[in-house]
C-alpha positions in Angstrom: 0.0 0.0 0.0 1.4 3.3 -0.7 2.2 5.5 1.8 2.7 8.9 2.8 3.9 11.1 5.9 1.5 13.4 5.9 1.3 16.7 8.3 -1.3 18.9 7.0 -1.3 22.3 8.2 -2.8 24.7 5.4 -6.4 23.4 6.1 -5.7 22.6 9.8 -4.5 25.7 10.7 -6.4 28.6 8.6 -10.3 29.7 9.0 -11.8 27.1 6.4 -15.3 27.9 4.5 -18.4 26.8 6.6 -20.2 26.6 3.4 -19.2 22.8 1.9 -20.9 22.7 -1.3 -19.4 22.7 -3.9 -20.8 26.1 -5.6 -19.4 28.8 -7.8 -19.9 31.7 -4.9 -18.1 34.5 -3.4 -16.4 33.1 -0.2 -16.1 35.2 2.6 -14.2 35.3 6.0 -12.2 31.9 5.2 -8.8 30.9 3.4 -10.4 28.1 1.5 -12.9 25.7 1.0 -13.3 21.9 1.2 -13.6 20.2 -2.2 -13.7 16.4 -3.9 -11.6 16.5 -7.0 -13.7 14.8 -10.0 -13.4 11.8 -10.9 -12.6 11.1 -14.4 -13.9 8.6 -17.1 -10.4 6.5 -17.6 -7.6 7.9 -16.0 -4.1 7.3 -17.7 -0.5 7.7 -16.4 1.2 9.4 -19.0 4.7 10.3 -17.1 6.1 10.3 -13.6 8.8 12.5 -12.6 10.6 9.7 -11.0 13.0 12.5 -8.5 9.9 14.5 -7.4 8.1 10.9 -6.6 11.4 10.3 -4.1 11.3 13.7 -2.9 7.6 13.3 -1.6 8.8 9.7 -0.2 7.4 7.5 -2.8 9.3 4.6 -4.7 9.5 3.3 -8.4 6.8 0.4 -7.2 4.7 2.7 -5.8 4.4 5.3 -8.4 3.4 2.3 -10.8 0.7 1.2 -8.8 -3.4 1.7 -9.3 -3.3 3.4 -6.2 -1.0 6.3 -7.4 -2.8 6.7 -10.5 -6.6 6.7 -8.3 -4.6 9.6 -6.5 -3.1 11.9 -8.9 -5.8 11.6 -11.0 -8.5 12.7 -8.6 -10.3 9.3 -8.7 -10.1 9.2 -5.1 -9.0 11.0 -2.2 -6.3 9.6 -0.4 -7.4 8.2 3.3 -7.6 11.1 6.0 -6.9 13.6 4.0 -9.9 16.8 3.4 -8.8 18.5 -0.7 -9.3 22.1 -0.7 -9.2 24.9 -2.9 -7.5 28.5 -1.6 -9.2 32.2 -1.6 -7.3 34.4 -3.2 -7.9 37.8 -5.4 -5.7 39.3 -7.8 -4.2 42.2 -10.4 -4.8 41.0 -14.0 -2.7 42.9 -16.1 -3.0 46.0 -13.5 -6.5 45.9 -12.9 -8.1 44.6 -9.8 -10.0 41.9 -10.9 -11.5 41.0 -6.7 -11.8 37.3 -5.8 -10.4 34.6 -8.1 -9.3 31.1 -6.0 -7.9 28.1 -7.0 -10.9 27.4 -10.0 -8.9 24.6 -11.5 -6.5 23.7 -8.9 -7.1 21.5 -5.7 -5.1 21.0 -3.1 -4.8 16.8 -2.2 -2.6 17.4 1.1 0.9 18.3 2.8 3.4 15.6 3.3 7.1 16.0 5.6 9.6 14.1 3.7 13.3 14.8 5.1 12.2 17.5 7.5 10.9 19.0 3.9 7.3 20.2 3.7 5.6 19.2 0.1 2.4 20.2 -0.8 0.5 18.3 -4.0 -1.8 19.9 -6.2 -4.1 18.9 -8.8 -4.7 21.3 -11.6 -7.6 20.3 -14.0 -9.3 18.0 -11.7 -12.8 19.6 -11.7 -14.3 22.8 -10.4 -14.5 24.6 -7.1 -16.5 27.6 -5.6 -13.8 29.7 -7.4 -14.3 28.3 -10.7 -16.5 31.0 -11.9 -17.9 30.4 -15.5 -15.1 27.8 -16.7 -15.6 23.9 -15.5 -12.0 23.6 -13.5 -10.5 21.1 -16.1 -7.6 21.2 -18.2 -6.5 19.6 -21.5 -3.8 17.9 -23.1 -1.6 20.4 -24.7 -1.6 23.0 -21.3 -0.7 20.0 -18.7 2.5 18.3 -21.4 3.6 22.1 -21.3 3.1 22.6 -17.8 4.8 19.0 -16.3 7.5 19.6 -18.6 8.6 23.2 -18.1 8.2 22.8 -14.5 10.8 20.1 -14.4 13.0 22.2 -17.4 12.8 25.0 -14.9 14.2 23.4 -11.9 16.9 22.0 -13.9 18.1 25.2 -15.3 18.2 26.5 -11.3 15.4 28.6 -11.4 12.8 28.8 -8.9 9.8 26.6 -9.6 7.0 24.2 -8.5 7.1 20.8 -9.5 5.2 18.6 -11.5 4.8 14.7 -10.2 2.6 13.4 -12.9 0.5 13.6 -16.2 -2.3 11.6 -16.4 -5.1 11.9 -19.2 -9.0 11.7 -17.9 -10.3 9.6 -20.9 -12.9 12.8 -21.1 -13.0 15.6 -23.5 -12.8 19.5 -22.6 -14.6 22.3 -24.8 -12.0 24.8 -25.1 -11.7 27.9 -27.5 -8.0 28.0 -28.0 -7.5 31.6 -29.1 -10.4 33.4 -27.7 -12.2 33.5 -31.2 -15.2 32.0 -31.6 -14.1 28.6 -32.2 -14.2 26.3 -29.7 -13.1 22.3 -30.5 -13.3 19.5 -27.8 -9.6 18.3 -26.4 -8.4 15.5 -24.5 -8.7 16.4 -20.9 -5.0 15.9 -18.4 -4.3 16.2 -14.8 -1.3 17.4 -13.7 -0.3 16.7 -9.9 1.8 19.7 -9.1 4.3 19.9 -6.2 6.1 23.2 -3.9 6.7 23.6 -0.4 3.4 26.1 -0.9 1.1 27.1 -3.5 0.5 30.8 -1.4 0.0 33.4 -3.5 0.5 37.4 -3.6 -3.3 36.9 -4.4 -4.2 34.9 -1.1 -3.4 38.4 0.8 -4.4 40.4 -1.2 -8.5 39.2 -1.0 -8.5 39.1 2.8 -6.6 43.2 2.8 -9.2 44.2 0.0 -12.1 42.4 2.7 -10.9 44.4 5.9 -10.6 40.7 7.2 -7.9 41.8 9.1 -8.3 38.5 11.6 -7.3 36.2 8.8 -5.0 38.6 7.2 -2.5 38.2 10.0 -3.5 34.3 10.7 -2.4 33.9 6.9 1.2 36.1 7.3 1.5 34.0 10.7 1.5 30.6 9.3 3.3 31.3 6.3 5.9 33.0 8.1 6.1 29.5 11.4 5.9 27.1 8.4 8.4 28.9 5.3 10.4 31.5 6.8 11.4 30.3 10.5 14.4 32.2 10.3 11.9 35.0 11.1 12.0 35.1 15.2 10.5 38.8 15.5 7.6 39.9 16.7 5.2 42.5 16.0 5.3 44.4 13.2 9.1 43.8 13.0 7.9 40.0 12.0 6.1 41.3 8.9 8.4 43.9 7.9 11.0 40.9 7.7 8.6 38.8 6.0 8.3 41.5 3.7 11.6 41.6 2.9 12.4 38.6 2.2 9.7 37.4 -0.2 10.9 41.0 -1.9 14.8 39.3 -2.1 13.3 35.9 -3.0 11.2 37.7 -6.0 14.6 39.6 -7.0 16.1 35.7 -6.8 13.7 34.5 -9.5 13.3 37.0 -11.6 17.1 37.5 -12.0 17.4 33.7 -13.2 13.9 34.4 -15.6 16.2 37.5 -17.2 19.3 34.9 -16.9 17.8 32.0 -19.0 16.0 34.2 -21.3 12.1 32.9 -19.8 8.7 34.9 -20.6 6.4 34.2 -18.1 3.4 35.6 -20.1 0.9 36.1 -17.1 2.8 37.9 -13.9 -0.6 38.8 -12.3 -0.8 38.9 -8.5 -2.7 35.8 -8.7 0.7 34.0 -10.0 3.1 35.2 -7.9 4.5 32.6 -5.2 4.2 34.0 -1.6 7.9 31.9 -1.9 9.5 33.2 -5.1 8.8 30.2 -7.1 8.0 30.3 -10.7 4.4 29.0 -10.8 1.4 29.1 -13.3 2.5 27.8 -16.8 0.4 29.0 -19.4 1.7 31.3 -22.2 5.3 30.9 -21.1 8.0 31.2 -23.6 11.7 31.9 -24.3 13.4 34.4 -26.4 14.0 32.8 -29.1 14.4 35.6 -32.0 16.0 38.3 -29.8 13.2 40.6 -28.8 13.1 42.3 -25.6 9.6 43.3 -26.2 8.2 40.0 -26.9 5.1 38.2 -24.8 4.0 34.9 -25.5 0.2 36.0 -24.3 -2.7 36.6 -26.9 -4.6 38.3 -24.4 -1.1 40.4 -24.0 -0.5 41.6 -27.0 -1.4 44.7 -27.5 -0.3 46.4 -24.5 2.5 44.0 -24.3 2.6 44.2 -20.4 4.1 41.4 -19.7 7.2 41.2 -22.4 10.4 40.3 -21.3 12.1 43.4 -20.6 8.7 44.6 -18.5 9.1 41.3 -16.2 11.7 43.1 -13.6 9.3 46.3 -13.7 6.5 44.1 -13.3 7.3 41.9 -10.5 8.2 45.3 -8.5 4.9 46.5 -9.4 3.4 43.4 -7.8 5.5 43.7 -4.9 3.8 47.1 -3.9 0.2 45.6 -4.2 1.6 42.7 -1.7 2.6 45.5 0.4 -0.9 47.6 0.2 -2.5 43.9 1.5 0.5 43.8 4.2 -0.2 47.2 5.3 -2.9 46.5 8.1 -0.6 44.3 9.6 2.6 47.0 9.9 1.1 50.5 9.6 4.5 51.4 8.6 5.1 53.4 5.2 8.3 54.5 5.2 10.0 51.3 6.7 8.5 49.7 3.8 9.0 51.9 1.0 12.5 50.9 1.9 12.1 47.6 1.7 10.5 48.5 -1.8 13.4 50.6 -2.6 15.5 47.4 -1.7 14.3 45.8 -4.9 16.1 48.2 -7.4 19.0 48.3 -5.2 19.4 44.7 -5.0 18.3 43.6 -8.8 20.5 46.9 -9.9 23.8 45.5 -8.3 23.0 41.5 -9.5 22.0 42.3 -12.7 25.2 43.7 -14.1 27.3 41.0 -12.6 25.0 37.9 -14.2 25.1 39.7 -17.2 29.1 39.8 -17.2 28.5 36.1 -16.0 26.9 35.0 -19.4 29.5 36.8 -21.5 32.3 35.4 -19.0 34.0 38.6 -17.9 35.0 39.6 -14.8 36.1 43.2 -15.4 33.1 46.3 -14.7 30.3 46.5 -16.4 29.8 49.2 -19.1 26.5 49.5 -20.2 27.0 50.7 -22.8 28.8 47.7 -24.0 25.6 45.8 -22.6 23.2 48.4 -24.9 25.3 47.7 -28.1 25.0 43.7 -28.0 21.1 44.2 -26.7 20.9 46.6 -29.7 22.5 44.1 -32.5 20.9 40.8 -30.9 17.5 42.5 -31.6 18.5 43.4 -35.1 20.0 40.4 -36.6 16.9 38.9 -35.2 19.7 36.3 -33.4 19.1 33.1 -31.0 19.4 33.9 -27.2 20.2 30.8 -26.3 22.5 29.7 -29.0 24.3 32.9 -28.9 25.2 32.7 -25.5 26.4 29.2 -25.6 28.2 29.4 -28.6 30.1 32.7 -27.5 32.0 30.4 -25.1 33.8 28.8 -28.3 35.4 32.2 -28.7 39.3 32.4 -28.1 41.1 35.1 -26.9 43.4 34.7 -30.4 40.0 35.1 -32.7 39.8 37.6 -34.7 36.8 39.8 -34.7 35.7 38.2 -38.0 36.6 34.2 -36.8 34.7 35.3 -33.2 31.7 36.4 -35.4 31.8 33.3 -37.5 31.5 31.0 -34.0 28.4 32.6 -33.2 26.7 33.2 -36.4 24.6 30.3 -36.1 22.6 31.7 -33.9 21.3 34.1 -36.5 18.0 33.4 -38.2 19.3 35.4 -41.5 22.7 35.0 -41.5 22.3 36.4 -45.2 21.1 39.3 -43.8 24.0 40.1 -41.9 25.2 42.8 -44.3 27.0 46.2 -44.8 26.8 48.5 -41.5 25.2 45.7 -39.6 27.7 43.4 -39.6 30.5 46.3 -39.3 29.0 47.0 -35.9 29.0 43.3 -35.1 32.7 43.2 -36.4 33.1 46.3 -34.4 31.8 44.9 -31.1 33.6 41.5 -31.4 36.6 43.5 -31.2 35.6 45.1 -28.3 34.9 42.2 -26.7 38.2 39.8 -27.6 40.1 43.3 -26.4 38.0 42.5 -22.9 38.8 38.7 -23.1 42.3 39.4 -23.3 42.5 41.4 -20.3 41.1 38.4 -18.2 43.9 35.9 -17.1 41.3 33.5 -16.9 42.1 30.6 -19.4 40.1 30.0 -22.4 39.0 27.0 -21.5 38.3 27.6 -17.9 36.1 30.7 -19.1 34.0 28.3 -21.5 33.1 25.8 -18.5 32.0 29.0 -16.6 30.4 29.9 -19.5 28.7 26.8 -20.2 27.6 26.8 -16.6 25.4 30.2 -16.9 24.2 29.7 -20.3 21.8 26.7 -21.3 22.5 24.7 -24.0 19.1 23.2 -23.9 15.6 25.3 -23.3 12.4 23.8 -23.7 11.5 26.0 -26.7 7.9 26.2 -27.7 8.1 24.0 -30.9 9.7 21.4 -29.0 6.6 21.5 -26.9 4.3 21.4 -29.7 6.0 18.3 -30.9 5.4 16.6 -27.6 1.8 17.5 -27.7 1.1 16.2 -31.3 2.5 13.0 -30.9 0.5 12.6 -27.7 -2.4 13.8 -29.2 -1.8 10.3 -31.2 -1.2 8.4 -28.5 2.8 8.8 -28.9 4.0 10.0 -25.9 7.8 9.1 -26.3 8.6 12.7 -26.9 7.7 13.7 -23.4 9.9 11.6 -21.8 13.0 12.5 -24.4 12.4 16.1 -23.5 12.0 15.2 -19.8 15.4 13.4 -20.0 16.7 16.0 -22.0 16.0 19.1 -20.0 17.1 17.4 -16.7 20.8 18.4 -18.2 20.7 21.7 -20.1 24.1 22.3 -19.6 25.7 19.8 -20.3 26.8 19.1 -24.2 24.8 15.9 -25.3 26.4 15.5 -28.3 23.7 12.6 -29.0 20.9 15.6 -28.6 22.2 18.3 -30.8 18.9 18.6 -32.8 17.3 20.1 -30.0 20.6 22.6 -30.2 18.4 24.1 -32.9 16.6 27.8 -33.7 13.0 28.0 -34.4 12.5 26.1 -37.8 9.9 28.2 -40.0 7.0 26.1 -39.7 6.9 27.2 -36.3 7.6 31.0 -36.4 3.7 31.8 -36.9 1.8 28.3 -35.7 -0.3 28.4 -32.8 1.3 26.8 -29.8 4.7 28.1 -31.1 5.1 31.6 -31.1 1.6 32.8 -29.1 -0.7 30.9 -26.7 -3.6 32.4 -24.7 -4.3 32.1 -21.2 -6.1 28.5 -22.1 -2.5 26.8 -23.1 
């Protein structure tokens, strides 16, 4: 029998909705409500991520067995355990947009593994009170991309939730894919997602917004005993700490996002982690033509809120709505508008030095160095990813014109790469050998640093697109090459070197590939 340690202490310790049906509502003066996930027509276990499985205690046998699949599939609920769904409110794309909750997400229960607190979390397994006008399920194509960028993600060193499992319902889903009239029935999927916590910015935010002061600070409390004991204040102190440190946590995240080149797509309040964990994987992406302005969001593109040079701007932006819902609880505005001026400060003085970090100098920064190379990856429309890696081959004996040629793979149009364009390139190489030679850092030792800051390997959005049409015919090989793929991205796997590949052209304008909406 399979069996886990659990210690439950979300939905033992917080105020939990008196009302127990299970009814689209507003909830009031409670952190969550009591739900039974649905139980689908013919579950299938698609993958298993064998190291999250060990981290939450469980073995190869078990995760093989009827009873894991009955689990993390929402069949049935695992013995003396109570599934919930949070309350939470958010800011979608600035606006207030009042109570949201978990409407496709349901917590199963907490388990201590190693003195490590794991939460797991269904996402598609039916609706809750929160679920509004949609149904709480999810398809195919949105739970391949989100088990396998969650995994890609942790890999790379950013921080992220897990994903456990894939299972498919044996039920279809109605789903409009790009908002336009045109809705087509999918193959429904379960994902059984895992983090120490699935708090969010938004969880505060609804009690603040309700005056529900009593919860506000029960909520701050736990999170603080059960994620942040190194907290040992009291009073407002305690929260102005707190504070801080989800603020340096958020810095953390974002800084690796910027790092590996990662578009979120949707940083409302509602998907920020109260931990600084990556979470929420719908219209992600990563720069693959050189765009700063890019967003992978359909419902984003016209405002372009979220594009990737917004996403430091934004996450500050979100960190002063935490604070207006942490507020009650300090009474404090200028202790905390330095905490919020502790953001810039801190992201100003890391930023420069990753930066150096992926180009493998050690000298100052010069920004306008950094402008210039920003300025001609954008207009040779070039490869962030294979850019960066292949800069490493670079020798301190190149000439500007060899060092050009070791990159110029990464271009799209390497055609294109003409007159006063490729003068500047020419013209920054040489800048940039002129820096290399002033390291006394070894060629070789700079390339394994190099290597070490740079991906090789990015789950791009085509790849992903690949995964879900074979799946879609019952081929699901693909997900487990890319799982095994991405658990490495640094590393050279000479026997994976296709996937060291730009964007081919079929994908540039193909839905799935280049924009998803809020439903992928």
């Amino acid at each position: 029998m399979m069996k886990f340690h659990l210690n439950d202490t979300f939905n033992k310790s917080l105020t939990a909705d008196t009302d127990t049906s299970n009814t689209r509502r507003q909830v009031f003066g409670a952190c969550f409500s009591y739900v039974t996930p649905r139980v689908p027509s013919n579950p299938k276990l698609l993958h298993v991520t064998a190291e999250v499985a060990e981290l939450i205690g469980l073995s190869k046998e078990e995760v093989t067995s009827t009873e894991f699949l009955e689990v993390v599939s929402g069949s049935k609920v695992y013995p003396e355990t109570q599934p919930y769904a949070m309350a939470y409110a958010g800011h979608q794309f600035g606006n207030w947009a009042g109570q949201l909750g978990d409407g496709r997400a349901i917590n199963l229960f907490e388990v201590l593994q190693n003195n490590q607190r794991w939460a797991l979390q269904l996402k598609g397994a039916g609706e809750t009170p929160y679920s509004r006008n949609a149904d709480g399920l999810a398809v195919l194509r949105s739970s391949i991309r989100e088990h396998l960028c969650s995994e890609a993600m942790f890999h790379l060193g950013v921080p992220t939730t897990r994903s456990l499992s894939l299972v498919t319902t044996g039920d279809k889903v109605l789903r409009d894919i790009l908002y336009n009239g045109n809705p087509a029935y999918e193959d429904g999927a379960v994902v059984c997602r895992v983090a120490p916590s699935f708090i969010r910015f938004g969880n505060f935010e609804l009690l603040a917004a309700r005056k529900d002061i009593v919860n506000l600070q029960a909520l701050a409390d736990y999170t603080i005993q059960y994620f942040y004991p190194e907290i040992t204040t009291s009073g407002k102190e305690k929260y102005l700490q707190f504070y801080q440190e989800v603020v340096n946590r958020t810095v953390e995240m974002v800084l690796h996002w910027q790092r590996v080149g990662f578009v979120h797509g949707v940083m409302n309040t509602d998907n920020m982690s109260i931990l600084g964990l990556t979470i929420d994987y719908g219209p992600y992406g990563w720069l693959e033509d050189y765009d700063p302005d890019w967003t992978p969001n359909t419902t984003d593109a016209e405002g372009r809120r979220y594009r990737f040079r917004n996403q430091p701007d934004i996450a500050l932006w979100n960190l002063i709505q935490l604070g207006n819902a942490l507020y009650p609880l300090i009474e404090d505005v200028p202790a905390m508008e330095v905490i919020l001026n502790s953001y810039s400060h801190r992201f100003d003085a890391k930023f420069p030095v990753m930066m150096q970090e992926k180009l493998g100098l050690t000298s100052e920064y010069e920004s306008d160095f950094q402008d210039e190379l920003t300025t001609l990856l954008t207009a040779s429309e070039t490869d962030m990813t294979i850019f960066y890696r292949n800069l490493a081959n670079v020798l301190k004996s190149d000439t500007p014109e060899i060092a050009l040629s070791k990159i110029e793979y990464a271009f799209y149009q390497p055609d294109a790469l003409v007159a006063t364009l490729k003068t500047s390139w020419i013209n920054w190489m040489e800048r940039y050998l002129q820096k290399l030679n002033d390291e006394s850092i070894s060629d070789a030792d700079r390339k394994a640093k190099m290597n070490r800051v740079n991906p090789k390997y990015v789950l791009r959005n085509y790849m992903a697109q690949l995964a879900i049409d074979a799946a879609e015919k019952e081929d699901y090989t693909l997900i487990e090459e890319l799982h095994e793929l991405l658990k490495h991205p640094y590393d050279e796997q000479p026997e994976n070197e296709k996937w060291f590949a730009k964007r081919p052209d079929w994908a540039r304008n193909k839905v799935g590939c280049s924009m998803l909406s809020c439903s992928s």
